[in-house]
PDB file with SEQRES, HELIX, SHEET and CRYST1 records, atoms N, CA, C and O in Angstrom:
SEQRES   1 A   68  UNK UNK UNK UNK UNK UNK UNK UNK UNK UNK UNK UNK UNK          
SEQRES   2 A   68  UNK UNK UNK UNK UNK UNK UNK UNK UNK UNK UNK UNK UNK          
SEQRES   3 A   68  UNK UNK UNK UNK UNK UNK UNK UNK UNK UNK UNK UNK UNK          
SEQRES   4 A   68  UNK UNK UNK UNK UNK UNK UNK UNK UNK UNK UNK UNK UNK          
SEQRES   5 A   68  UNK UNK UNK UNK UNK UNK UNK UNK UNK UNK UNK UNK UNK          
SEQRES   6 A   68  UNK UNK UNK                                                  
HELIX    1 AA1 UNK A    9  UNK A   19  1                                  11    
HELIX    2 AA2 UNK A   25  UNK A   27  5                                   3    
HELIX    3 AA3 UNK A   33  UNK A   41  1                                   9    
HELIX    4 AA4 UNK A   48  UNK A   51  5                                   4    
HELIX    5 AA5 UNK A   53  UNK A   62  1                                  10    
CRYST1    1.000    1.000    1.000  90.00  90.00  90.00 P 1           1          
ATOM      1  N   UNK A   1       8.946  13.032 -21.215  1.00  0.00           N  
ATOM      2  CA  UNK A   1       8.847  12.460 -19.886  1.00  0.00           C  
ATOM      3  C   UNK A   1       7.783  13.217 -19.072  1.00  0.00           C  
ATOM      4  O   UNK A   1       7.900  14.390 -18.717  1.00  0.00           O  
ATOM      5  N   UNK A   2       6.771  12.447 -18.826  1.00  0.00           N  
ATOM      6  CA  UNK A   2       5.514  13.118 -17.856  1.00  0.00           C  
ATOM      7  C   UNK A   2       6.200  13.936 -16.266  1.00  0.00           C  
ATOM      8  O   UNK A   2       7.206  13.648 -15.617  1.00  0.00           O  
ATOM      9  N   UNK A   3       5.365  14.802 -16.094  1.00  0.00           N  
ATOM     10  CA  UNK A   3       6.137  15.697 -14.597  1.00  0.00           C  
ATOM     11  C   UNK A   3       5.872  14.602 -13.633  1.00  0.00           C  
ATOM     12  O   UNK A   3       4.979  13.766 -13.767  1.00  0.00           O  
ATOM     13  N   UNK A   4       6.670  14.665 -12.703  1.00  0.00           N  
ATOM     14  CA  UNK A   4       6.259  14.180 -11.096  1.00  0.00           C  
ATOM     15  C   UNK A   4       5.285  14.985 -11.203  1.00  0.00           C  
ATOM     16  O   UNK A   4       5.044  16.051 -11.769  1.00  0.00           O  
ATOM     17  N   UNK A   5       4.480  13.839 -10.163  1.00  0.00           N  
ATOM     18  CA  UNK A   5       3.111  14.177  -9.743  1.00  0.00           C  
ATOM     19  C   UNK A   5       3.341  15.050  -8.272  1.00  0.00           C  
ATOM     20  O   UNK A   5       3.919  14.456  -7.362  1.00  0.00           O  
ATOM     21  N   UNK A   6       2.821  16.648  -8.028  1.00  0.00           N  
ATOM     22  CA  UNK A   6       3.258  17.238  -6.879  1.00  0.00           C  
ATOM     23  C   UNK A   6       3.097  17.104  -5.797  1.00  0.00           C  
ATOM     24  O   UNK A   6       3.802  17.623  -4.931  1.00  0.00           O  
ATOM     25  N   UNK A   7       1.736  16.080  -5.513  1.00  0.00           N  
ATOM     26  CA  UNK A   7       1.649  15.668  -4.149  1.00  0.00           C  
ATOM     27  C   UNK A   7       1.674  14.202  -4.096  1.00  0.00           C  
ATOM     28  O   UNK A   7       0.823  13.537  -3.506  1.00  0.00           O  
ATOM     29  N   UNK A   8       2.873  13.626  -4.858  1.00  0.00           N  
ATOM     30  CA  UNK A   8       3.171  12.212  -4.760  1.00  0.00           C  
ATOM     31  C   UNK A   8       3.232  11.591  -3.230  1.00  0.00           C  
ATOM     32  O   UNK A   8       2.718  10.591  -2.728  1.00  0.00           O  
ATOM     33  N   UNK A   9       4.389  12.996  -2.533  1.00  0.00           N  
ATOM     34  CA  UNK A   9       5.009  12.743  -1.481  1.00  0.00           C  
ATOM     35  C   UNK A   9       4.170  12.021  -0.219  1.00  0.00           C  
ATOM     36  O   UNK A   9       4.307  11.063   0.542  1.00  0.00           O  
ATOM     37  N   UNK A  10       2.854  13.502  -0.591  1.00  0.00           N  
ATOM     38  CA  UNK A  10       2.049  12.942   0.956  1.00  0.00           C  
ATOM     39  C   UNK A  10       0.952  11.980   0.495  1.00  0.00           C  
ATOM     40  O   UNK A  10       0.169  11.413   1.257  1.00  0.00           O  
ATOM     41  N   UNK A  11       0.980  11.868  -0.733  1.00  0.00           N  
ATOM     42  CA  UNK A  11       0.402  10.165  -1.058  1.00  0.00           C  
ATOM     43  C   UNK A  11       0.871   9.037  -0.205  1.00  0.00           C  
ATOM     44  O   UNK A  11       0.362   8.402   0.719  1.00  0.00           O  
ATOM     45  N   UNK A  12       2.437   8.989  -1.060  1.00  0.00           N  
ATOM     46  CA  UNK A  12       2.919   7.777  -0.248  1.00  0.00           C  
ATOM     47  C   UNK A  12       3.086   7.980   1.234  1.00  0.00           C  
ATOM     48  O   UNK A  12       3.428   6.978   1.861  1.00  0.00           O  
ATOM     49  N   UNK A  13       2.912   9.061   1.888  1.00  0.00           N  
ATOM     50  CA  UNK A  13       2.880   8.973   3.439  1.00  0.00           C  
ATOM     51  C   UNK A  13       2.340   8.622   3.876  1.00  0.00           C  
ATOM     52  O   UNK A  13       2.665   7.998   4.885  1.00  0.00           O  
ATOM     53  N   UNK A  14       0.649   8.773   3.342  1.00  0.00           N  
ATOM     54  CA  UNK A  14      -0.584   8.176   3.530  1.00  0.00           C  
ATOM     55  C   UNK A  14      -0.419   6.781   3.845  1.00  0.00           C  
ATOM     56  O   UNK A  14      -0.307   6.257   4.954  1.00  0.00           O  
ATOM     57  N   UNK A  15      -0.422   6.239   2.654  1.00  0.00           N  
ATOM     58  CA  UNK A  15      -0.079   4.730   2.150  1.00  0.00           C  
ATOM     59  C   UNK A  15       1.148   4.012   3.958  1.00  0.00           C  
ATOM     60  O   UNK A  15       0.881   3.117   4.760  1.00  0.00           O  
ATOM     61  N   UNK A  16       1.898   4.589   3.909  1.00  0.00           N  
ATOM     62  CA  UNK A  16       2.740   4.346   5.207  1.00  0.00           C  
ATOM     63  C   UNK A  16       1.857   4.189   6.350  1.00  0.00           C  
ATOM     64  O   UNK A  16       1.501   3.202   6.993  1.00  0.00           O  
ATOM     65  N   UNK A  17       1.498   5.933   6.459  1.00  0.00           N  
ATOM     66  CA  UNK A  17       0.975   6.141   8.262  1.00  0.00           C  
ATOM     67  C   UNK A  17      -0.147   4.530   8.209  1.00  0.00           C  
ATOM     68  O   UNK A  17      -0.176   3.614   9.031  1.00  0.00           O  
ATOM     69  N   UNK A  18      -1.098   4.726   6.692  1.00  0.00           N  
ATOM     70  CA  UNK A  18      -2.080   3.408   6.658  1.00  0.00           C  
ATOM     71  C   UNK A  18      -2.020   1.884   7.240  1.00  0.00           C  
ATOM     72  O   UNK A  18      -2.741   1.261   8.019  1.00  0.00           O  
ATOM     73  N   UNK A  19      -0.653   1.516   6.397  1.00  0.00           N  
ATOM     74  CA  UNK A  19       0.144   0.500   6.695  1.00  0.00           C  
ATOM     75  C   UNK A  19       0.477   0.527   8.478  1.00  0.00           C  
ATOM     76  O   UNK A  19       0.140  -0.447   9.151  1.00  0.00           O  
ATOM     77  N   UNK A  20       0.961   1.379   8.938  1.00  0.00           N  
ATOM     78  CA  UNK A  20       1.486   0.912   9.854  1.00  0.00           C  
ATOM     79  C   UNK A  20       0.472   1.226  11.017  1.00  0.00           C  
ATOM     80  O   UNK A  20       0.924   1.355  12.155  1.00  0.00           O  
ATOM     81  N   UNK A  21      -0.929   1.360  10.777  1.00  0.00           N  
ATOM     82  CA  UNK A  21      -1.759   1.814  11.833  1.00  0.00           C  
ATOM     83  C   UNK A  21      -2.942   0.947  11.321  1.00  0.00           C  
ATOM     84  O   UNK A  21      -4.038   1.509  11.303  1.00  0.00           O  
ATOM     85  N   UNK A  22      -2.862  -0.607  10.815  1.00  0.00           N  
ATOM     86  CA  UNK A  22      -3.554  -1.281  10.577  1.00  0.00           C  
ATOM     87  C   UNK A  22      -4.629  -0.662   9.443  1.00  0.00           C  
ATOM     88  O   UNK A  22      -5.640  -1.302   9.153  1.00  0.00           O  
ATOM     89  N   UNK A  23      -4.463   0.059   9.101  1.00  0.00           N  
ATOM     90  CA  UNK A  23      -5.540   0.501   7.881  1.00  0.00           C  
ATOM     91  C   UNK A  23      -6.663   1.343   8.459  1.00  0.00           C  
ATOM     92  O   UNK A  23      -7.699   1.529   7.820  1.00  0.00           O  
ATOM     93  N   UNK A  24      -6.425   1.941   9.877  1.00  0.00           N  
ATOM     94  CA  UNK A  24      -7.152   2.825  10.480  1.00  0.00           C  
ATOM     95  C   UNK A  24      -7.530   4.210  10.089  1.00  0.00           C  
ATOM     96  O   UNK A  24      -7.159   5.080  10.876  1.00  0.00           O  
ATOM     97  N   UNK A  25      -7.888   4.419   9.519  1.00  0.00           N  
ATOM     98  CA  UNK A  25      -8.257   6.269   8.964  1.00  0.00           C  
ATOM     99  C   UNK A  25      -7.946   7.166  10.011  1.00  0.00           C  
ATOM    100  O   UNK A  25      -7.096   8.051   9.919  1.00  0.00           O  
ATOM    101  N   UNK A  26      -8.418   7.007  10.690  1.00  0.00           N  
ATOM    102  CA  UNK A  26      -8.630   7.629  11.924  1.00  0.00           C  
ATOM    103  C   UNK A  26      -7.532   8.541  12.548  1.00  0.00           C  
ATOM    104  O   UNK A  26      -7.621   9.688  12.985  1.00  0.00           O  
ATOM    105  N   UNK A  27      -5.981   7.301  12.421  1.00  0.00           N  
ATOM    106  CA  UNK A  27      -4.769   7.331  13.236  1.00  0.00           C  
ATOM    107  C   UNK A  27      -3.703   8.076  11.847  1.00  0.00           C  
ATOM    108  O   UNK A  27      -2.496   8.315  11.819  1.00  0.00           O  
ATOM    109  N   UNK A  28      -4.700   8.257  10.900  1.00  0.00           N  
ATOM    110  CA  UNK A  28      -3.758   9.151   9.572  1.00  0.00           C  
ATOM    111  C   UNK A  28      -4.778  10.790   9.291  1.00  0.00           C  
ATOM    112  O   UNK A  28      -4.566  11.131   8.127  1.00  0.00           O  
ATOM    113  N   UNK A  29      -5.262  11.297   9.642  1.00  0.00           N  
ATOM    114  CA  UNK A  29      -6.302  12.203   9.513  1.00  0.00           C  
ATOM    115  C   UNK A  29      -5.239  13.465   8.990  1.00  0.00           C  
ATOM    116  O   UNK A  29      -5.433  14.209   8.028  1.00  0.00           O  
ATOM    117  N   UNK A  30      -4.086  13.468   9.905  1.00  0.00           N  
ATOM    118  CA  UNK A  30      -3.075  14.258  10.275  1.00  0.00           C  
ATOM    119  C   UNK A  30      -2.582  14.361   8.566  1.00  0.00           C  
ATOM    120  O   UNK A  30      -2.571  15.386   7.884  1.00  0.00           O  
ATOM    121  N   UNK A  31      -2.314  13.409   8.274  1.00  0.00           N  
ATOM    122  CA  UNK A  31      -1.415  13.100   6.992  1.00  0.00           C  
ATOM    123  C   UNK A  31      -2.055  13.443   5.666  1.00  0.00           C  
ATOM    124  O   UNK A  31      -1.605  14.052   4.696  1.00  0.00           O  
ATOM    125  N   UNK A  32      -3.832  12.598   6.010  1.00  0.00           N  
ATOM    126  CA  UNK A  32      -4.353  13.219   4.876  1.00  0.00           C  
ATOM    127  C   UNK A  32      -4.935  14.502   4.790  1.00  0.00           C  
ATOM    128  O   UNK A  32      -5.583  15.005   3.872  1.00  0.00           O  
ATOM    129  N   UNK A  33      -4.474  15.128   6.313  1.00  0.00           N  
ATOM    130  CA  UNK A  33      -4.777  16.343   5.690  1.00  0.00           C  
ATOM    131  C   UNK A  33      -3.996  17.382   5.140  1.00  0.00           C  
ATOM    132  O   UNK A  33      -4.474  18.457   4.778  1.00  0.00           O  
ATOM    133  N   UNK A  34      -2.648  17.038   5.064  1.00  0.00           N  
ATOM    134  CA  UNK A  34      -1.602  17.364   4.269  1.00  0.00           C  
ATOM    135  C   UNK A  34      -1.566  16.894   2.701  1.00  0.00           C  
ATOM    136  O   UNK A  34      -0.777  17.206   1.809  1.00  0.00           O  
ATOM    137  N   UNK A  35      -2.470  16.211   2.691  1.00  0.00           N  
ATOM    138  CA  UNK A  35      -2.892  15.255   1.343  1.00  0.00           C  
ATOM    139  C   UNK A  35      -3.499  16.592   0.831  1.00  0.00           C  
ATOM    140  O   UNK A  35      -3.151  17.435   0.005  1.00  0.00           O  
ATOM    141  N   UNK A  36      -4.308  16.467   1.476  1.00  0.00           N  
ATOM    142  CA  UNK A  36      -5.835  18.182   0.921  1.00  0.00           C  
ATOM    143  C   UNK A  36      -5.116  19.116   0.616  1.00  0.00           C  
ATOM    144  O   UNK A  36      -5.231  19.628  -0.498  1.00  0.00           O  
ATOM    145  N   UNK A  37      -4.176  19.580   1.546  1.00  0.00           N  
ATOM    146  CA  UNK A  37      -3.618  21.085   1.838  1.00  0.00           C  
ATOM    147  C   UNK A  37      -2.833  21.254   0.260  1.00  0.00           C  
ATOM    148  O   UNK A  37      -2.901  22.114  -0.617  1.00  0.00           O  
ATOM    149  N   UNK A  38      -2.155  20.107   0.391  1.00  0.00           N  
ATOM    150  CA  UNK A  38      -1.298  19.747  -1.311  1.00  0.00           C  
ATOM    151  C   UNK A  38      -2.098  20.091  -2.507  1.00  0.00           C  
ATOM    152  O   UNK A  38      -1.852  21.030  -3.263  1.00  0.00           O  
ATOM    153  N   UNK A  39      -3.307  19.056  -2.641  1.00  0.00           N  
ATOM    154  CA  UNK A  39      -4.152  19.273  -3.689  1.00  0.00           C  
ATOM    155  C   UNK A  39      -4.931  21.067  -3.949  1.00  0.00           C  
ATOM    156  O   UNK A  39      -5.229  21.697  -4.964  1.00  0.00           O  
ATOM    157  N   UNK A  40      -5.013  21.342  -2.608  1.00  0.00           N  
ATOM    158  CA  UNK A  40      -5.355  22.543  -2.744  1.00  0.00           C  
ATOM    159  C   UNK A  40      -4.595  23.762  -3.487  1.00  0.00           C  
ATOM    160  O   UNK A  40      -5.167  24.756  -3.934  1.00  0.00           O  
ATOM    161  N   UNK A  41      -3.479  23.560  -3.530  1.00  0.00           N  
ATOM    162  CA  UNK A  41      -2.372  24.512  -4.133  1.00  0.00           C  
ATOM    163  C   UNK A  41      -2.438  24.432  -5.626  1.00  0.00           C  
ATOM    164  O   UNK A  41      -2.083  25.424  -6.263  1.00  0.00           O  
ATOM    165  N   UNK A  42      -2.775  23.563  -6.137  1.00  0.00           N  
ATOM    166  CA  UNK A  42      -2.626  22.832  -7.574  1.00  0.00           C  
ATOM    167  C   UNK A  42      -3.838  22.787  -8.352  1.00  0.00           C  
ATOM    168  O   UNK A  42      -4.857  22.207  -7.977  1.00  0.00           O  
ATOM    169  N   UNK A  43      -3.694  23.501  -9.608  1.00  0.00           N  
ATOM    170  CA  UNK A  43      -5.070  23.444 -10.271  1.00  0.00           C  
ATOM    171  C   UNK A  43      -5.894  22.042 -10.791  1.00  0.00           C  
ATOM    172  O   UNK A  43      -5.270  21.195 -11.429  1.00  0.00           O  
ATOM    173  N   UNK A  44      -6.716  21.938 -10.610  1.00  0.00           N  
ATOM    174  CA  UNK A  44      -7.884  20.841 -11.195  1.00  0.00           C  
ATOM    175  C   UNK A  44      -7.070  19.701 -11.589  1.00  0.00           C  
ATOM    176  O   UNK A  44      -5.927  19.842 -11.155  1.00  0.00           O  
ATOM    177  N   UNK A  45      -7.217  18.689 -12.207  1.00  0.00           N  
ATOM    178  CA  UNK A  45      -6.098  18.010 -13.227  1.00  0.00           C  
ATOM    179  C   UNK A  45      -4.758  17.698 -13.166  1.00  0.00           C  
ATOM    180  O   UNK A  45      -4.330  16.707 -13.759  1.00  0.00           O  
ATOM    181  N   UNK A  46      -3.995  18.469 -12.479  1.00  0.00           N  
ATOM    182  CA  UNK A  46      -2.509  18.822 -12.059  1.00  0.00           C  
ATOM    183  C   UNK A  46      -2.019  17.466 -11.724  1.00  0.00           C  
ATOM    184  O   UNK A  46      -1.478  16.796 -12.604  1.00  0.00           O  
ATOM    185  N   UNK A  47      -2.167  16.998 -10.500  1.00  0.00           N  
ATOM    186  CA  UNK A  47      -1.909  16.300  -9.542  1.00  0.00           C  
ATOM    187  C   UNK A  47      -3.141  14.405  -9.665  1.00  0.00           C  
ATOM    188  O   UNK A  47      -4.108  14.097  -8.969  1.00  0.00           O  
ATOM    189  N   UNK A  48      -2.628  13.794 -10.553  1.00  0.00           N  
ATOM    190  CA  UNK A  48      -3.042  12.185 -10.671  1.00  0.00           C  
ATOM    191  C   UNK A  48      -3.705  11.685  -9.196  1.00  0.00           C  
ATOM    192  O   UNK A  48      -4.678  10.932  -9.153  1.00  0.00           O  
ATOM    193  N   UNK A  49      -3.029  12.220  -7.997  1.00  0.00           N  
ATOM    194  CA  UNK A  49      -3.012  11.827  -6.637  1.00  0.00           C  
ATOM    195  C   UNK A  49      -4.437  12.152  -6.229  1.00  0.00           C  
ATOM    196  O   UNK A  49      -5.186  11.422  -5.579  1.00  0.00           O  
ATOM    197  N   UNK A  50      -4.774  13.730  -6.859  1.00  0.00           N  
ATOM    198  CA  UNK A  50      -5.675  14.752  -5.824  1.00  0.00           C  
ATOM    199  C   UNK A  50      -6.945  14.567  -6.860  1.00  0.00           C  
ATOM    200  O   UNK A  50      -7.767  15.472  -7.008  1.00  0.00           O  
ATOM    201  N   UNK A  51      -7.040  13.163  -7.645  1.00  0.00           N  
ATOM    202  CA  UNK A  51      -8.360  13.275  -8.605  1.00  0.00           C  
ATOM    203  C   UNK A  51      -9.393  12.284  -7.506  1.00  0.00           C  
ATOM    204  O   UNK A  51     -10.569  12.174  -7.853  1.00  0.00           O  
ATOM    205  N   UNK A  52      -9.014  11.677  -6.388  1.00  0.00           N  
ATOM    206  CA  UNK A  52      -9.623  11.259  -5.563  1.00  0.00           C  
ATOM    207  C   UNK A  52     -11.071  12.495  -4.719  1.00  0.00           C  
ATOM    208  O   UNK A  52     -12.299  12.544  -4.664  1.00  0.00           O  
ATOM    209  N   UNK A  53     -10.066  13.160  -4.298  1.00  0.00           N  
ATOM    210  CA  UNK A  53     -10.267  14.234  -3.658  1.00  0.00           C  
ATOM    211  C   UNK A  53     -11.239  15.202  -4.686  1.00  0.00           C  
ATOM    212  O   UNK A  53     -12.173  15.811  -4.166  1.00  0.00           O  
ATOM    213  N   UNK A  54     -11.043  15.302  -5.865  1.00  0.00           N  
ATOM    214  CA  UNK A  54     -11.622  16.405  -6.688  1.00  0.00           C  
ATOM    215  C   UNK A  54     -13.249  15.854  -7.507  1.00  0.00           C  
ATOM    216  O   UNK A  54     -14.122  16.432  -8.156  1.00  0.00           O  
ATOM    217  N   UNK A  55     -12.958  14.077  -6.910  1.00  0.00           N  
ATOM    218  CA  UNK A  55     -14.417  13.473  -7.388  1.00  0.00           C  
ATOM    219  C   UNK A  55     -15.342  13.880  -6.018  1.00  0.00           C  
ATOM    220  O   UNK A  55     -16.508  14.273  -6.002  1.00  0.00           O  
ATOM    221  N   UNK A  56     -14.591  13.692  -5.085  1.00  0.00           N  
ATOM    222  CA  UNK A  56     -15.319  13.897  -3.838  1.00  0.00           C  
ATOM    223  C   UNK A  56     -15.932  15.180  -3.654  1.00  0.00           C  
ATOM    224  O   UNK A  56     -16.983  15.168  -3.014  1.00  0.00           O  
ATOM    225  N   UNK A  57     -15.508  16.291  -4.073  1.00  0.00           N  
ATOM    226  CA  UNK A  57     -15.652  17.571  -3.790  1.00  0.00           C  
ATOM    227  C   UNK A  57     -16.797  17.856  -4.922  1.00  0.00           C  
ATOM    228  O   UNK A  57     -17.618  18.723  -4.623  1.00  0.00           O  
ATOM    229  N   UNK A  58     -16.956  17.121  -6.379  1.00  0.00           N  
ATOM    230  CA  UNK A  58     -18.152  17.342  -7.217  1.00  0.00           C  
ATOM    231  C   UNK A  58     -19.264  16.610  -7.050  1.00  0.00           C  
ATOM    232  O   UNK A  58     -20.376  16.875  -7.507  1.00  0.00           O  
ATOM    233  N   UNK A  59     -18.950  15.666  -6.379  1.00  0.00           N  
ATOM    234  CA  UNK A  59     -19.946  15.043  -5.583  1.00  0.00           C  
ATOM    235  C   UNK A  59     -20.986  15.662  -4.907  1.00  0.00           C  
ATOM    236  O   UNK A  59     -22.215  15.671  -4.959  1.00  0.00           O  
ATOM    237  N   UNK A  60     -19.704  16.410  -3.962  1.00  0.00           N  
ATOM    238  CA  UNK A  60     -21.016  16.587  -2.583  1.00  0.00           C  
ATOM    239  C   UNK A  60     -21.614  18.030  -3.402  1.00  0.00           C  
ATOM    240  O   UNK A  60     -22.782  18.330  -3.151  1.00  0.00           O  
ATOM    241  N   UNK A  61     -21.016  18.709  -4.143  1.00  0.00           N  
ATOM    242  CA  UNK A  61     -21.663  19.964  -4.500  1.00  0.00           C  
ATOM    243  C   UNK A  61     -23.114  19.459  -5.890  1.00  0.00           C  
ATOM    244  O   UNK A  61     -24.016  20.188  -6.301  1.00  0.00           O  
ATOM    245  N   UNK A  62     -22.776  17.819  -6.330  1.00  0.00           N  
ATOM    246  CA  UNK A  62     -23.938  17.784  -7.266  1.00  0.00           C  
ATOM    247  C   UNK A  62     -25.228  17.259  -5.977  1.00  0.00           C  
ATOM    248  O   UNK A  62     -26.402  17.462  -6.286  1.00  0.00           O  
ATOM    249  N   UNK A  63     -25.014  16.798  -4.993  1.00  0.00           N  
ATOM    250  CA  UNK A  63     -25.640  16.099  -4.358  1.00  0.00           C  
ATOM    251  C   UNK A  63     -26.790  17.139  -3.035  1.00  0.00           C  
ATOM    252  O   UNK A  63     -26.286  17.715  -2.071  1.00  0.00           O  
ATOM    253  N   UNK A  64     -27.818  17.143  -3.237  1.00  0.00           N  
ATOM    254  CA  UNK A  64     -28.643  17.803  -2.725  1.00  0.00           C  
ATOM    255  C   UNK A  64     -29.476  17.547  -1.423  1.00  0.00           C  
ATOM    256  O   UNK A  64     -30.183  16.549  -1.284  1.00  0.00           O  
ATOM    257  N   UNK A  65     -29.327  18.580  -0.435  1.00  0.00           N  
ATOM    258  CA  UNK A  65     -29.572  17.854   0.809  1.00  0.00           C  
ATOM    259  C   UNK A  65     -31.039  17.531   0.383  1.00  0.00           C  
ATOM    260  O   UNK A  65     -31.565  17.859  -0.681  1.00  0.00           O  
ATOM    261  N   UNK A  66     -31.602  16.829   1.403  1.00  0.00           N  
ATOM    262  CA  UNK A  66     -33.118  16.429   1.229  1.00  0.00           C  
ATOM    263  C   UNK A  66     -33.714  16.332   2.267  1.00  0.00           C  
ATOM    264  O   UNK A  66     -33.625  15.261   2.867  1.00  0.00           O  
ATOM    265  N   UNK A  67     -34.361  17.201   2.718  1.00  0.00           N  
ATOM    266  CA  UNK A  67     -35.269  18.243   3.573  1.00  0.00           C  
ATOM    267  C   UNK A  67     -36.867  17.561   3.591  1.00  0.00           C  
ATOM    268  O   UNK A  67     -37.214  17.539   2.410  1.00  0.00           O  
ATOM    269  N   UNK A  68     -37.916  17.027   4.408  1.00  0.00           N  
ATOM    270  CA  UNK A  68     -39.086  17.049   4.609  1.00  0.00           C  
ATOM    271  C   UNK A  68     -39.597  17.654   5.350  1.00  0.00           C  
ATOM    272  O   UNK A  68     -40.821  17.589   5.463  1.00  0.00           O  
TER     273      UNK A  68                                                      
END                                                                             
């Protein structure tokens, strides 16, 4: 049997505050940043939830500012 995923919880909170604030980002900032704080505790891979978050973060570090 696969583990619970550890930051399932403030997934689905997300998904809620989302829902009930018309799909506003804005009015959940609070929540997802309890989303982060989660993923942060947990190594690489760990957490199914926090692979959002961990594309985002190799992203901006492959991505090079561009200066003229």
């Amino acid at each position: 049997m696969p583990q619970k995923d550890p930051c399932q919880k403030q997934a689905c909170e997300i998904q809620k505050c989302l829902q009930a604030n018309n799909y506003m980002e804005s009015k959940c900032q609070a929540v997802i940043q309890e989303l982060r704080k989660c993923c942060a505790r947990y190594p690489k891979g760990r957490s199914l939830v926090c692979s959002g978050f961990e594309r985002e973060e190799e992203e901006k570090l492959t991505l090079k500012p561009t200066t003229k």
